[in-house]
DOKE-478063 format. One line per field, with one value per residue: chain; y, x, z of N, C-alpha, C in turn; residue in three letters; residue number from 1. Coordinates in pm, 1 decimal, decimal comma, padded with zeros to 6 digits. Atoms other than C-alpha are relative to their C-alpha. Layout:
DOKE-478063
c	c(A / ...);
nY	c(Y / ...);
nX	c(X / ...);
nZ	c(Z / ...);
caY	c(Y / ...);
caX	c(X / ...);
caZ	c(Z / ...);
cY	c(Y / ...);
cX	c(X / ...);
cZ	c(Z / ...);
r	c(ALA / ...);
k	c(NUM / ...);
***
This chain:
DOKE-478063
c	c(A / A / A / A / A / A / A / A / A / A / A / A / A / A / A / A / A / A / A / A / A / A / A / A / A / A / A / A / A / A / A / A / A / A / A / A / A / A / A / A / A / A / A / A / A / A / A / A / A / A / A / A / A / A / A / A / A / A / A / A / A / A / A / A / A / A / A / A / A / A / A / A / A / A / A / A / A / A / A / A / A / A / A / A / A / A / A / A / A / A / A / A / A / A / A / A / A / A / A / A / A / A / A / A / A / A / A / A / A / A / A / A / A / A / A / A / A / A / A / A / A / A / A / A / A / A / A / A / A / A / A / A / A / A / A / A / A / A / A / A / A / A / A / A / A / A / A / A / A / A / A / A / A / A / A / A / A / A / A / A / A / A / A / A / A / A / A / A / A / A / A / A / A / A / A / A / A / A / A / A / A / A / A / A / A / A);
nY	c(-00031,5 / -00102,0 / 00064,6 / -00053,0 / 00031,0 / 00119,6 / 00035,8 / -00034,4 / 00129,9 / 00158,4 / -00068,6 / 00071,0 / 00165,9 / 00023,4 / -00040,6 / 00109,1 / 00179,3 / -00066,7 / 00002,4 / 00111,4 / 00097,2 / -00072,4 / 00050,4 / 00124,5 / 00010,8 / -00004,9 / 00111,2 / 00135,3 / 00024,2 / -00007,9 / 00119,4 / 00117,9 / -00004,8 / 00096,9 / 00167,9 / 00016,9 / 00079,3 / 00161,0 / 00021,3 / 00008,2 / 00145,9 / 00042,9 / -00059,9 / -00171,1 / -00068,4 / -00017,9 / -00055,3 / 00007,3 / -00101,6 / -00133,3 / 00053,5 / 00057,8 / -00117,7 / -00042,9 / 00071,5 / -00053,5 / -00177,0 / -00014,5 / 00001,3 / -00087,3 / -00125,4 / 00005,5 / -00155,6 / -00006,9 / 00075,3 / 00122,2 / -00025,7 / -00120,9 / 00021,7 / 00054,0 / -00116,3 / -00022,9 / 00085,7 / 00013,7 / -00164,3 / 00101,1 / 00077,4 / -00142,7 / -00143,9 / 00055,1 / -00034,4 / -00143,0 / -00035,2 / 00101,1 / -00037,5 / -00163,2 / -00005,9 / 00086,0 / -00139,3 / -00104,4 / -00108,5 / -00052,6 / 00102,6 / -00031,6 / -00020,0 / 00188,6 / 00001,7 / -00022,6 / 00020,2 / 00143,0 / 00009,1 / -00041,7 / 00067,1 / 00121,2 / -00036,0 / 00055,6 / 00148,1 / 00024,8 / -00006,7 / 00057,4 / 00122,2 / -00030,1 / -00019,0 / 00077,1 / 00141,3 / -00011,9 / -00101,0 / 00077,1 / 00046,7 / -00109,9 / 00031,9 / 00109,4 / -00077,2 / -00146,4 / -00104,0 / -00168,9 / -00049,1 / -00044,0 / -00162,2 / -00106,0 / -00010,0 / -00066,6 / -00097,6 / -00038,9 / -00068,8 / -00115,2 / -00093,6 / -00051,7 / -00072,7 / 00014,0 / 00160,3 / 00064,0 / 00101,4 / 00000,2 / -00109,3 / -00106,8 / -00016,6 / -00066,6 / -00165,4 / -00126,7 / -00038,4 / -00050,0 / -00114,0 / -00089,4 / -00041,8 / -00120,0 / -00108,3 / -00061,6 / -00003,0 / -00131,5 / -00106,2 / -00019,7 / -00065,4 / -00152,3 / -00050,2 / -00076,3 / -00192,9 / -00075,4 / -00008,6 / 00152,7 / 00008,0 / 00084,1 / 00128,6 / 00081,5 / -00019,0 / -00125,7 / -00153,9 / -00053,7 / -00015,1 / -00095,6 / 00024,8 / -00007,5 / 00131,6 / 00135,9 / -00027,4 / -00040,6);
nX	c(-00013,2 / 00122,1 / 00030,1 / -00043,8 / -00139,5 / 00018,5 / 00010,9 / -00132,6 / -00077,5 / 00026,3 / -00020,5 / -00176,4 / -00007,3 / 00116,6 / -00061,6 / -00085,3 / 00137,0 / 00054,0 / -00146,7 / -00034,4 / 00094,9 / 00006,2 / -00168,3 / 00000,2 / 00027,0 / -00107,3 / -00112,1 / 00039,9 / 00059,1 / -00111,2 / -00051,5 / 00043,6 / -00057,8 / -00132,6 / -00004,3 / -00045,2 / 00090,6 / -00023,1 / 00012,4 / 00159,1 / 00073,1 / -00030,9 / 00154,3 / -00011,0 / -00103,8 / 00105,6 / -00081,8 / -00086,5 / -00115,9 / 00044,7 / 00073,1 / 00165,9 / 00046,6 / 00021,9 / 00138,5 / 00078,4 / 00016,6 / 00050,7 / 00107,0 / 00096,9 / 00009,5 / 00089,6 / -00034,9 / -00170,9 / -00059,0 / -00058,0 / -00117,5 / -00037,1 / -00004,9 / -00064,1 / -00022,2 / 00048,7 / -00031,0 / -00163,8 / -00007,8 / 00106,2 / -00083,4 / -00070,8 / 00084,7 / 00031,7 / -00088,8 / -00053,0 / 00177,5 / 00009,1 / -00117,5 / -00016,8 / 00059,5 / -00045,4 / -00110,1 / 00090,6 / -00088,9 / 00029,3 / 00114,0 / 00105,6 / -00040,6 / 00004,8 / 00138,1 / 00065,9 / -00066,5 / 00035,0 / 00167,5 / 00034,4 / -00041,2 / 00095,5 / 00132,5 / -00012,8 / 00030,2 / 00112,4 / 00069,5 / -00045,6 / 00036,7 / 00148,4 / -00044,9 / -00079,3 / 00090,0 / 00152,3 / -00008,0 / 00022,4 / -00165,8 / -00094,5 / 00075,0 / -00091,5 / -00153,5 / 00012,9 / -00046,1 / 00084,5 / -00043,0 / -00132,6 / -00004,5 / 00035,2 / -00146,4 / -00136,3 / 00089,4 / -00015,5 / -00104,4 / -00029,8 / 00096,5 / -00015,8 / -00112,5 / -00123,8 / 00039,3 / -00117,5 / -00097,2 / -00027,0 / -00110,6 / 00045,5 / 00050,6 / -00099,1 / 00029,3 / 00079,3 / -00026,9 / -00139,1 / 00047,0 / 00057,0 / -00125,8 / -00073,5 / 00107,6 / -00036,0 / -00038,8 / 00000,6 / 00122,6 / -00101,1 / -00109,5 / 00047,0 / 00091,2 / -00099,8 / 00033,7 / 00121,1 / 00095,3 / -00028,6 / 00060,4 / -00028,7 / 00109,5 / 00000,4 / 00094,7 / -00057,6 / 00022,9 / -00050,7 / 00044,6 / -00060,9 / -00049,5 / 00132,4 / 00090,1 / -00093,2 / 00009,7 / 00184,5);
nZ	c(00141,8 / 00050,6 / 00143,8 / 00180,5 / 00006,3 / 00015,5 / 00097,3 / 00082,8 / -00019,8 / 00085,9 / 00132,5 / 00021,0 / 00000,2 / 00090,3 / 00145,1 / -00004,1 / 00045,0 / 00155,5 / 00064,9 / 00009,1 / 00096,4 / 00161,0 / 00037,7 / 00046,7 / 00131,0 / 00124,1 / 00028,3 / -00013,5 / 00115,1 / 00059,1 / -00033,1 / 00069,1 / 00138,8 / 00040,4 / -00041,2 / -00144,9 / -00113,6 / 00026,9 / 00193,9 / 00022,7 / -00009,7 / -00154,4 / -00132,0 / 00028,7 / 00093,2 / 00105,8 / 00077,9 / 00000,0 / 00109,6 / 00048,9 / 00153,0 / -00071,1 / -00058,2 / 00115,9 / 00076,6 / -00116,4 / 00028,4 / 00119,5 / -00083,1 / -00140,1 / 00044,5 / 00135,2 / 00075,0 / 00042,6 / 00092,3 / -00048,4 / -00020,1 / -00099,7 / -00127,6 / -00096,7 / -00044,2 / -00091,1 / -00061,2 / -00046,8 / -00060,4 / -00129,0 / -00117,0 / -00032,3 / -00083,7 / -00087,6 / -00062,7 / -00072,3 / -00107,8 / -00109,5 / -00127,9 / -00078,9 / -00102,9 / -00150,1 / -00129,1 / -00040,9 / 00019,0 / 00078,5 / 00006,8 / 00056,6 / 00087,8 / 00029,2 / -00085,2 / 00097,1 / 00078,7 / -00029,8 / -00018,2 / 00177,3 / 00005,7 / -00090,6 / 00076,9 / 00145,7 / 00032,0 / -00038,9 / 00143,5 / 00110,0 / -00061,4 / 00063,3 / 00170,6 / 00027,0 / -00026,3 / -00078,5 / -00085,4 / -00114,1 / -00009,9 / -00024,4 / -00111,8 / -00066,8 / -00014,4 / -00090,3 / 00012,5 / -00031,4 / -00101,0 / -00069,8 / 00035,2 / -00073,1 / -00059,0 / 00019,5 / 00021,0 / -00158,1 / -00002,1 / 00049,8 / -00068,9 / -00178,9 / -00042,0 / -00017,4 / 00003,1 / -00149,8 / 00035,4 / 00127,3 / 00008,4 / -00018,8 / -00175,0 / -00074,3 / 00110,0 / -00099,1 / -00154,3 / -00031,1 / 00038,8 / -00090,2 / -00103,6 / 00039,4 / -00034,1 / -00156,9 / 00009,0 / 00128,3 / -00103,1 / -00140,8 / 00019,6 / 00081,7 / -00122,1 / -00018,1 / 00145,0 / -00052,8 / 00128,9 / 00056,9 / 00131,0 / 00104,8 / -00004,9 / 00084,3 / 00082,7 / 00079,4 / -00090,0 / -00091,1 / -00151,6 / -00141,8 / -00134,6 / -00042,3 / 00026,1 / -00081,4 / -00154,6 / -00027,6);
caY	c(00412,6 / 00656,6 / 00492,4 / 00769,8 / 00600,5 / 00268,9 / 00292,5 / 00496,6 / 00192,6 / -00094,9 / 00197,3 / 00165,7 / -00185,1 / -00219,0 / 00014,5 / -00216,2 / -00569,7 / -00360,0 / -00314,8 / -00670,7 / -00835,8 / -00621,5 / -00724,3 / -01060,5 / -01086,2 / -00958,5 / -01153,5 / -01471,9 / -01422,8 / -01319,3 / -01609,9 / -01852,8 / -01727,3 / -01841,3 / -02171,9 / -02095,7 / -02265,4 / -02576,8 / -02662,0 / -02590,1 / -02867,5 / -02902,2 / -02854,4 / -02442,9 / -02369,7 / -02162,1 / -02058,6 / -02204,8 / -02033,2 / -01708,9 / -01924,6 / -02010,5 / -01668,9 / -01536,8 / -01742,0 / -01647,7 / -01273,0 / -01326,6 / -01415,1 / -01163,7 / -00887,2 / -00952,4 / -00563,5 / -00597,8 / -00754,3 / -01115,2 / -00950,2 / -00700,9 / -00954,4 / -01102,0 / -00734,4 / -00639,1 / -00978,9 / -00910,1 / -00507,2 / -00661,8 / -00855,5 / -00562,0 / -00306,6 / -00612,8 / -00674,0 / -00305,8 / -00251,2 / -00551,3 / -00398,6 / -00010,1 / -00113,7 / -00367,1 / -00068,2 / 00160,6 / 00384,0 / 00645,8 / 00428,4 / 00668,6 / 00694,7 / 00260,5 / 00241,4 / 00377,5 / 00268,1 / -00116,8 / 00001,2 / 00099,5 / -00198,9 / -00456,9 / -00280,8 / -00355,0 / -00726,0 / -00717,8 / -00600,2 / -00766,0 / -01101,1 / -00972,4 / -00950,7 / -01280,3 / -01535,9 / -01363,6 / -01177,0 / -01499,1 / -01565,6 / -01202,4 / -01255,3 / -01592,5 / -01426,2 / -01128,3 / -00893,8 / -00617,5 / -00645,0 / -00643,4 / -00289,1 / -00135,8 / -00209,2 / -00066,5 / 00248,2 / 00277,8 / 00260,6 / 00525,5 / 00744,5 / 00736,9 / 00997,7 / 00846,8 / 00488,6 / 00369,1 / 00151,0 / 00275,1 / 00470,8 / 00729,2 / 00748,5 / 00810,7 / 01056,2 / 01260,4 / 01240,8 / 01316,2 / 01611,3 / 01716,0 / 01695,1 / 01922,0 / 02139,0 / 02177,8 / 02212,3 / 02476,4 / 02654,6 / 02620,3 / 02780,1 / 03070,2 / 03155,4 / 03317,7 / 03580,7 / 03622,2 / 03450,3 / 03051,2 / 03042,5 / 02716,8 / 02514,1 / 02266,7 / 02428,2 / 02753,9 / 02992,5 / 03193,9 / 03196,4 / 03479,0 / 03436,7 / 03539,4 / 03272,6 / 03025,6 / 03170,7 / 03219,6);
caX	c(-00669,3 / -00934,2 / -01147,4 / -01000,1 / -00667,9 / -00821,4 / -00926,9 / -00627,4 / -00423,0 / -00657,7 / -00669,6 / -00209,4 / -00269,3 / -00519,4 / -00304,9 / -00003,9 / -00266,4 / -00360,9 / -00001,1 / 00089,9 / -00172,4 / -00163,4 / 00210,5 / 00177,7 / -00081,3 / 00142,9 / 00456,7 / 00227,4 / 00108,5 / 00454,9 / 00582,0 / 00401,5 / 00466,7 / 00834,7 / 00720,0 / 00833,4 / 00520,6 / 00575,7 / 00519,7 / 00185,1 / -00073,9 / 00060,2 / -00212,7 / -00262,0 / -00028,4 / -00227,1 / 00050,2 / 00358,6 / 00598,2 / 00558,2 / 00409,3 / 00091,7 / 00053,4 / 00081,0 / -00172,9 / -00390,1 / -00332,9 / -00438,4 / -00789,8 / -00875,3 / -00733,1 / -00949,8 / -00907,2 / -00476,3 / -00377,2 / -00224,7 / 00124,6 / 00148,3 / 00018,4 / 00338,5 / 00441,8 / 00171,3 / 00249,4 / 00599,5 / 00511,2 / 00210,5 / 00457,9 / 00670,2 / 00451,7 / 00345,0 / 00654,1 / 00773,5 / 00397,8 / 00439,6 / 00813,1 / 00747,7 / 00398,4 / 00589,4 / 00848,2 / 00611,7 / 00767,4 / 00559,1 / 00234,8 / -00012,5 / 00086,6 / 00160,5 / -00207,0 / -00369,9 / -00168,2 / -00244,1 / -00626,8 / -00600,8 / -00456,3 / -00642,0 / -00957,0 / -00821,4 / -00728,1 / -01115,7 / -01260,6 / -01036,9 / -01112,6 / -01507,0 / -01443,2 / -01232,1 / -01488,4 / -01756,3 / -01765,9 / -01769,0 / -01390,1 / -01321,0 / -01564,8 / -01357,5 / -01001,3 / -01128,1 / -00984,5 / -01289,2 / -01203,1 / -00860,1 / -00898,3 / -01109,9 / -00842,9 / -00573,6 / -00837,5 / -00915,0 / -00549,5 / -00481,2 / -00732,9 / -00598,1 / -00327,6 / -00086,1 / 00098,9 / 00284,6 / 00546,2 / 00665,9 / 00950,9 / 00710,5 / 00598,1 / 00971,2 / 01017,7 / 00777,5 / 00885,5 / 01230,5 / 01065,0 / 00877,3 / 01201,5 / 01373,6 / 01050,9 / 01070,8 / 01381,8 / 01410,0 / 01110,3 / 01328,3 / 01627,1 / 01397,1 / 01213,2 / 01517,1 / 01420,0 / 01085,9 / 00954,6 / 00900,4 / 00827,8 / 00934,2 / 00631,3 / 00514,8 / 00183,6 / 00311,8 / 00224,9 / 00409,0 / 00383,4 / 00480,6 / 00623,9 / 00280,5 / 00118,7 / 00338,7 / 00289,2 / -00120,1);
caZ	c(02920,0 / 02779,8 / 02461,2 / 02217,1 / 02320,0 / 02306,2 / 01972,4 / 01793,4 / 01946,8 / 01743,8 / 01431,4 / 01440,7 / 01490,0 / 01173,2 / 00933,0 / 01025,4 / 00929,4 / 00588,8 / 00506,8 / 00555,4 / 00424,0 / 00102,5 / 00086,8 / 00152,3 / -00107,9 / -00377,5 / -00287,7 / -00223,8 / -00613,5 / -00735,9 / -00562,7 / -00727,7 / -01073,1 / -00995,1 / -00892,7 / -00513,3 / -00401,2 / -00655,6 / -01025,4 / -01182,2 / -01105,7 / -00735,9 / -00450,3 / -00429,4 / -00706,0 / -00942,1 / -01177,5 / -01116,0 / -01375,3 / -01596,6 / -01911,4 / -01693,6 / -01557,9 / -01877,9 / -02034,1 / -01697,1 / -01778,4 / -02112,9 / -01965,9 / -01759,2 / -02006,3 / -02354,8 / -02467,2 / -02481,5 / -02807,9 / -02745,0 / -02816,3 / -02577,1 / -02273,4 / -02198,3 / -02140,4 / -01978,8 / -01725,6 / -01689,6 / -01554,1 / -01333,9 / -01145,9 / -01138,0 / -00985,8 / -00766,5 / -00625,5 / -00579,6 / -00400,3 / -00192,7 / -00048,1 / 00000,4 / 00188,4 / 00422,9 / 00520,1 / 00521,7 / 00265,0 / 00090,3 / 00213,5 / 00093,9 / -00237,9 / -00251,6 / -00088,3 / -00364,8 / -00651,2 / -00500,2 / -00477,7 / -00871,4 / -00918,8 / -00706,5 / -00889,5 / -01214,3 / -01159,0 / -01015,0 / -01367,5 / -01543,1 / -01363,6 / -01403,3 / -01777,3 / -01818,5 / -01660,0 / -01440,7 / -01130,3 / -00894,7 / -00963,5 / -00864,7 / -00577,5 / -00452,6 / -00498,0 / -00272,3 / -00489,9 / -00447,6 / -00099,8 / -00088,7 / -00320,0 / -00110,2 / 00176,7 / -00017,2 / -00071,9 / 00311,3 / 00377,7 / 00128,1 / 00315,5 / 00699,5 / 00841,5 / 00953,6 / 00968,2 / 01294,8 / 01223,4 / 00906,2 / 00728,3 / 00684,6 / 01077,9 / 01129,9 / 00842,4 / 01040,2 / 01371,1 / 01255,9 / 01075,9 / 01362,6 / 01585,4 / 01364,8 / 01353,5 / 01747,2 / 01756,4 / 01481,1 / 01714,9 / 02019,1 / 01886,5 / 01710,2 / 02072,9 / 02140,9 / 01869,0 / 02042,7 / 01705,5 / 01568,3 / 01251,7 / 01109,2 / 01171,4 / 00941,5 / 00862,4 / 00759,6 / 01089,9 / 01253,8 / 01598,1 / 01865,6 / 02178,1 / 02286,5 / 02136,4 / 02264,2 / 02639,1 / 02642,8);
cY	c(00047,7 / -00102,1 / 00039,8 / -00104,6 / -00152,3 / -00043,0 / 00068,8 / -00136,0 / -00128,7 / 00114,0 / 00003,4 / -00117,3 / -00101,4 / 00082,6 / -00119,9 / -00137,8 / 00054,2 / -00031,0 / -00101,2 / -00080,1 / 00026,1 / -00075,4 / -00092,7 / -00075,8 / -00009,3 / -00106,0 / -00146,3 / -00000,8 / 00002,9 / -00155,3 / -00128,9 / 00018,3 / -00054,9 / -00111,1 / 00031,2 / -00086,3 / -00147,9 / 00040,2 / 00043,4 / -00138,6 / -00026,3 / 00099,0 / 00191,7 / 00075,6 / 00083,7 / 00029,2 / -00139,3 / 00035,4 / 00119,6 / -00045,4 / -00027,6 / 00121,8 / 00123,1 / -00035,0 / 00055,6 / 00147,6 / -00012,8 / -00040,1 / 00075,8 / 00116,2 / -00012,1 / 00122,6 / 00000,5 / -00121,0 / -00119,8 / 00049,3 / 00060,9 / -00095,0 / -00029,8 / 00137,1 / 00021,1 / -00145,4 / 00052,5 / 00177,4 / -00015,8 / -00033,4 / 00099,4 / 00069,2 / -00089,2 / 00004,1 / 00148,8 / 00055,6 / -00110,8 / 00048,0 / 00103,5 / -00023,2 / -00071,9 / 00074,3 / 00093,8 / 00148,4 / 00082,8 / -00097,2 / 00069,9 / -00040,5 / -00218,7 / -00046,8 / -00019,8 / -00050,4 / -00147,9 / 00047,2 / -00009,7 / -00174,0 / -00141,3 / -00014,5 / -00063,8 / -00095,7 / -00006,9 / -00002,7 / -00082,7 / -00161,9 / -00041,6 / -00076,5 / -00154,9 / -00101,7 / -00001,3 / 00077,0 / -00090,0 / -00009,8 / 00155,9 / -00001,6 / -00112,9 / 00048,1 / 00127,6 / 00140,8 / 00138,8 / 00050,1 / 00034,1 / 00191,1 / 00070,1 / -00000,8 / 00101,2 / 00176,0 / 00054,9 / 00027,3 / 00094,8 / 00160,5 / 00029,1 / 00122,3 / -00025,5 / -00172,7 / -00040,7 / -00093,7 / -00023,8 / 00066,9 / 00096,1 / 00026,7 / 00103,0 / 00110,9 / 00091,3 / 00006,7 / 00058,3 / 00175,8 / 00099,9 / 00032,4 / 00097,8 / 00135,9 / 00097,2 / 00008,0 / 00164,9 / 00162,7 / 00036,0 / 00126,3 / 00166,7 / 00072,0 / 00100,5 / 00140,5 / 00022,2 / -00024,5 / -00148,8 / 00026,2 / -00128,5 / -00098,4 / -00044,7 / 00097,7 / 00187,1 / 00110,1 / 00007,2 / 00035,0 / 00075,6 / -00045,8 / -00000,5 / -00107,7 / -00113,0 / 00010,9 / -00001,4 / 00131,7);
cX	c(-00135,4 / -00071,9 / 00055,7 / 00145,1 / 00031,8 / 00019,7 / 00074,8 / 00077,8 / -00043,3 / 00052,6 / 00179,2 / 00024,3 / -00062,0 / 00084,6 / 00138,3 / -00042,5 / 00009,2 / 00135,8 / 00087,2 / -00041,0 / 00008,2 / 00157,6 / 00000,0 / -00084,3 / 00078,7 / 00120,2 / -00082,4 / -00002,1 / 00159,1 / 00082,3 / -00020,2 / 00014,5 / 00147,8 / 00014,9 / 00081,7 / -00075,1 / -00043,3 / -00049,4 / -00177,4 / -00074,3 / 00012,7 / -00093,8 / 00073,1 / 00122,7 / -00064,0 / 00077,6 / 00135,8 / 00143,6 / -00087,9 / -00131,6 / -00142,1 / -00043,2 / 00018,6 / -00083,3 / -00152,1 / -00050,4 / -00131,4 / -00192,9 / -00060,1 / 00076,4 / -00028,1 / -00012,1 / 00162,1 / -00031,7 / 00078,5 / 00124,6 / 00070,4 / -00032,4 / 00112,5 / 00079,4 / -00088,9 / 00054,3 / 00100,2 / -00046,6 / -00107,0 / 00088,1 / 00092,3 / -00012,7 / -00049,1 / 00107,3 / 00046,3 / -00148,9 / 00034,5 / 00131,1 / -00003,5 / -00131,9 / 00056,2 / 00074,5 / -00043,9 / 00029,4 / -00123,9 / -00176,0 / -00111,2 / -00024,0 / 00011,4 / -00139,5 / -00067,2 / 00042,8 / -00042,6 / -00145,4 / -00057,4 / -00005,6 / -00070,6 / -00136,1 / -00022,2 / -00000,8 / -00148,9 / -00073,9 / 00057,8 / -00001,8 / -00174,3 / -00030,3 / 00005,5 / -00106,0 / -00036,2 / 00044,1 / 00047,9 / 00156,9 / 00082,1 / -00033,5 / 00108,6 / 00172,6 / 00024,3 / 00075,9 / -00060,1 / 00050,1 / 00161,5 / 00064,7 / -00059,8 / 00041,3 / 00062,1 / -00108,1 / -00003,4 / 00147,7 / 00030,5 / -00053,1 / 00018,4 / 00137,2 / 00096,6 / 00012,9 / 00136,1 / 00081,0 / 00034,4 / 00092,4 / -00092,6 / -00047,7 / 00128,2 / 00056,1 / -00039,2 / 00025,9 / 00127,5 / 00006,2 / -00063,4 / 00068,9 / 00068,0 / -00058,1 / 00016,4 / 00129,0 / 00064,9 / -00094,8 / 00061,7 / 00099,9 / -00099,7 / -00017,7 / 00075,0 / -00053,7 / -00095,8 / -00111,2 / 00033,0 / -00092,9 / 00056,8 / -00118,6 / -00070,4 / -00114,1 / -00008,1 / 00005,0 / 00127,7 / -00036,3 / 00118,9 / 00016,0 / -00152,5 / -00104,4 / 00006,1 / -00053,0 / -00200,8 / -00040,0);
cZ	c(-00050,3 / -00150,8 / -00092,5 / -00014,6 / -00060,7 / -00208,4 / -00112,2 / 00028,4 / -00078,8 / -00174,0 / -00058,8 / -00024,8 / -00202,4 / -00138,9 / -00045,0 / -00103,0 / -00156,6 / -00059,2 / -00024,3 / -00059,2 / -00156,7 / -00047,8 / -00023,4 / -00079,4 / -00149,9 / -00018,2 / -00004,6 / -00196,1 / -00061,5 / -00025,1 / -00083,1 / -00110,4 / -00055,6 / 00053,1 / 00146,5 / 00091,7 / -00053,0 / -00157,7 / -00023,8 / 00025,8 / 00163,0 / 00043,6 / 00046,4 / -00067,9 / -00113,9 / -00164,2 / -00015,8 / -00083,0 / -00099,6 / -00127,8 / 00063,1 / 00020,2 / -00112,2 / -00073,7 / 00068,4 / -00083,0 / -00093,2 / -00003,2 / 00035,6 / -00065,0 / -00189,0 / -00076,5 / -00006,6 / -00124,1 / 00051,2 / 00011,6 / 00089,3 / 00181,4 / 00028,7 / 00088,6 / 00152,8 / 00155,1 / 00056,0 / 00120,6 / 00120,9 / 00106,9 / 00018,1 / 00095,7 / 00126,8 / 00125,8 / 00094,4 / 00081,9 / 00135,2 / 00119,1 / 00055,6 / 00060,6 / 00126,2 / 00074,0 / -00000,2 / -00041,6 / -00093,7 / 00032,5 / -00077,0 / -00171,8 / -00096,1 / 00024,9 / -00128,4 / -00151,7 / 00026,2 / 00007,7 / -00120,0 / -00029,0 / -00003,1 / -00119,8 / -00127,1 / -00018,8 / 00002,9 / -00140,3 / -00077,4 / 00009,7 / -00038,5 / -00147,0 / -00044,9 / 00069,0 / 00144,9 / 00107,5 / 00130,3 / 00020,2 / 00083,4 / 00163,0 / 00101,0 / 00020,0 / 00068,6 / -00049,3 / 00000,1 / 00136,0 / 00050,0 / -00068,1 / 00107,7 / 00173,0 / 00017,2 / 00005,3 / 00150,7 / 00041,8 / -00042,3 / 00103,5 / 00125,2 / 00003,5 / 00034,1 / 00041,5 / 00114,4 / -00090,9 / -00158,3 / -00013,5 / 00012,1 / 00118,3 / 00022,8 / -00055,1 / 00058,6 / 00103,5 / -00023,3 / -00002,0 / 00146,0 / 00118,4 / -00033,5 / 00005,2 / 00135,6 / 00033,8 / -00060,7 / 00125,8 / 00128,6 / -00017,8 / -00043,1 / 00105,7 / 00027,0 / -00026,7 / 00039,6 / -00126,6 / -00010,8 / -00125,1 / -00096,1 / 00018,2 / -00124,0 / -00089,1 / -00059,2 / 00065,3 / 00039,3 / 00138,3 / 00082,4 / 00066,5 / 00078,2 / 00005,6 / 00034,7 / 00129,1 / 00024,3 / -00003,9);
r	c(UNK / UNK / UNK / UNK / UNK / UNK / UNK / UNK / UNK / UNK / UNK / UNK / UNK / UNK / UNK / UNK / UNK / UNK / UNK / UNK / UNK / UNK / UNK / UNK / UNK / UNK / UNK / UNK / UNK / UNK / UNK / UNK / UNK / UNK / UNK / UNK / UNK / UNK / UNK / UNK / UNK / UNK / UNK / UNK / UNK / UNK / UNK / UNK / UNK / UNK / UNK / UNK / UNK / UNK / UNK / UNK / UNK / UNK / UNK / UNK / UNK / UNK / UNK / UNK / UNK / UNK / UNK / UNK / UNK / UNK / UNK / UNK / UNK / UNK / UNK / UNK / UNK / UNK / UNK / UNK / UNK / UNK / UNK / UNK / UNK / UNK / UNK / UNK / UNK / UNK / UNK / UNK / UNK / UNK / UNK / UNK / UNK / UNK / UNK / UNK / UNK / UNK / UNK / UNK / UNK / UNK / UNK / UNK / UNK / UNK / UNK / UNK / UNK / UNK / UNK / UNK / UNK / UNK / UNK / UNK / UNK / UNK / UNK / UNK / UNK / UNK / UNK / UNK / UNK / UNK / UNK / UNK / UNK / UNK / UNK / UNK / UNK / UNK / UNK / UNK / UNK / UNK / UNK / UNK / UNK / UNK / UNK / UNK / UNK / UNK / UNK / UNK / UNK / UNK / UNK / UNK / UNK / UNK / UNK / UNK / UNK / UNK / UNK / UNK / UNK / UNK / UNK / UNK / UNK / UNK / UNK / UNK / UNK / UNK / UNK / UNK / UNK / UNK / UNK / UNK / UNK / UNK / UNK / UNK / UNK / UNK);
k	c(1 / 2 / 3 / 4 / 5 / 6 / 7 / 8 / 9 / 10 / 11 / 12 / 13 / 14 / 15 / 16 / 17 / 18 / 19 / 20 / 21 / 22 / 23 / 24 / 25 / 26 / 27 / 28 / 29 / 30 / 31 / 32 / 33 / 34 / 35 / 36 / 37 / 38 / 39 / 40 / 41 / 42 / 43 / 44 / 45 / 46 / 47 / 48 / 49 / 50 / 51 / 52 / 53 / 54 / 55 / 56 / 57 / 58 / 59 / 60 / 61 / 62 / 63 / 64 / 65 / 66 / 67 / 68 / 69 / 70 / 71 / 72 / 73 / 74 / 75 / 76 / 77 / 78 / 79 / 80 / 81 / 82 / 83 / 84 / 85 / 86 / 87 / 88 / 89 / 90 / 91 / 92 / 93 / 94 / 95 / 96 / 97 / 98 / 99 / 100 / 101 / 102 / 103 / 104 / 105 / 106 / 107 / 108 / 109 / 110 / 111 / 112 / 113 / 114 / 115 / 116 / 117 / 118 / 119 / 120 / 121 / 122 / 123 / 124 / 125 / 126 / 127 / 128 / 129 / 130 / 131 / 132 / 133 / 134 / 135 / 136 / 137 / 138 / 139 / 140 / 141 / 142 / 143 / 144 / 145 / 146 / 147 / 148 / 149 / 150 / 151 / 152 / 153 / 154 / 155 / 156 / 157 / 158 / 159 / 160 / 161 / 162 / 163 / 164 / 165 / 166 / 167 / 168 / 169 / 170 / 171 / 172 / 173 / 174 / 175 / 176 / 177 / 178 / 179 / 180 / 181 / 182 / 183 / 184 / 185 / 186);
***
């Protein structure tokens, strides 16, 4: 096994880790807002229902009007959720990547803000943005819908190119050439 091969194989392995971890971040926090991991007050419960994690919010976002946090709260856990399920199936990852990097960032300031930098520091949320950020930023993600999206794509591609050869012409390729028979042959 060659090193490039070596180390594309940990880099599949490592977008996979990103995509899980980011996930099971979100649902872990979600989770605990509906008391899944026990009542408030119980050992690593930080929340345990919406009224705690609404109060929380209200903390760590000091520029929203008091009226508007339980909103804001309720759409938080929202966007958490739906982040936490299209990175675990690997749907649209780029796009969920970055959107959880915004995100992450924002709890981070808004944690900053709300009582200091150390709390944002201990809840690793700088690092778990700049994560979602790196994820955003790679090419491609093994073991995802979008992996197979593209392979299906690039079956139909060759495929498509097969059938054209015929004509002494392929022109359906992804990146917009046309390619001769010539070009094909050397």
């Amino acid at each position: 096994m060659g090193q490039q091969n070596v180390g594309s194989t940990v880099w599949a392995h490592a977008t996979l880790y990103l995509r899980v971890a980011l996930s099971a971040a979100f649902l872990t926090s979600v989770a605990d807002r509906f008391g899944v991991w026990g009542s408030y007050g119980a050992a690593n419960v930080a929340w345990g229902d919406m009224t705690h994690f609404i109060t929380y919010a209200a903390t760590f976002n000091p520029w929203f009007p008091k009226a508007v946090i339980p909103a804001v709260a309720w759409f938080v856990t929202s966007i958490e959720t739906l982040l936490a399920a299209v990175l675990l199936l690997g749907f649209e990852t780029r796009r969920a990547a970055q959107v959880s990097g915004w995100l992450l960032l924002a709890f981070a300031v808004g944690m900053t803000a709300g009582t200091g930098i150390k709390s944002a520091l201990n809840a690793s949320v700088f690092s778990a943005s700049a994560g979602a950020f790196l994820l955003a930023s790679i090419g491609t993600y093994p073991w995802s819908m979008d992996s197979a999206k593209a392979r299906k794509q690039a079956e139909a591609t060759l495929s498509n190119c097969a059938k054209s050869q015929l004509k002494n012409k392929c022109d359906v390729l992804p990146s917009s050439n046309t390619l001769t028979k010539k070009d094909m042959t050397g």
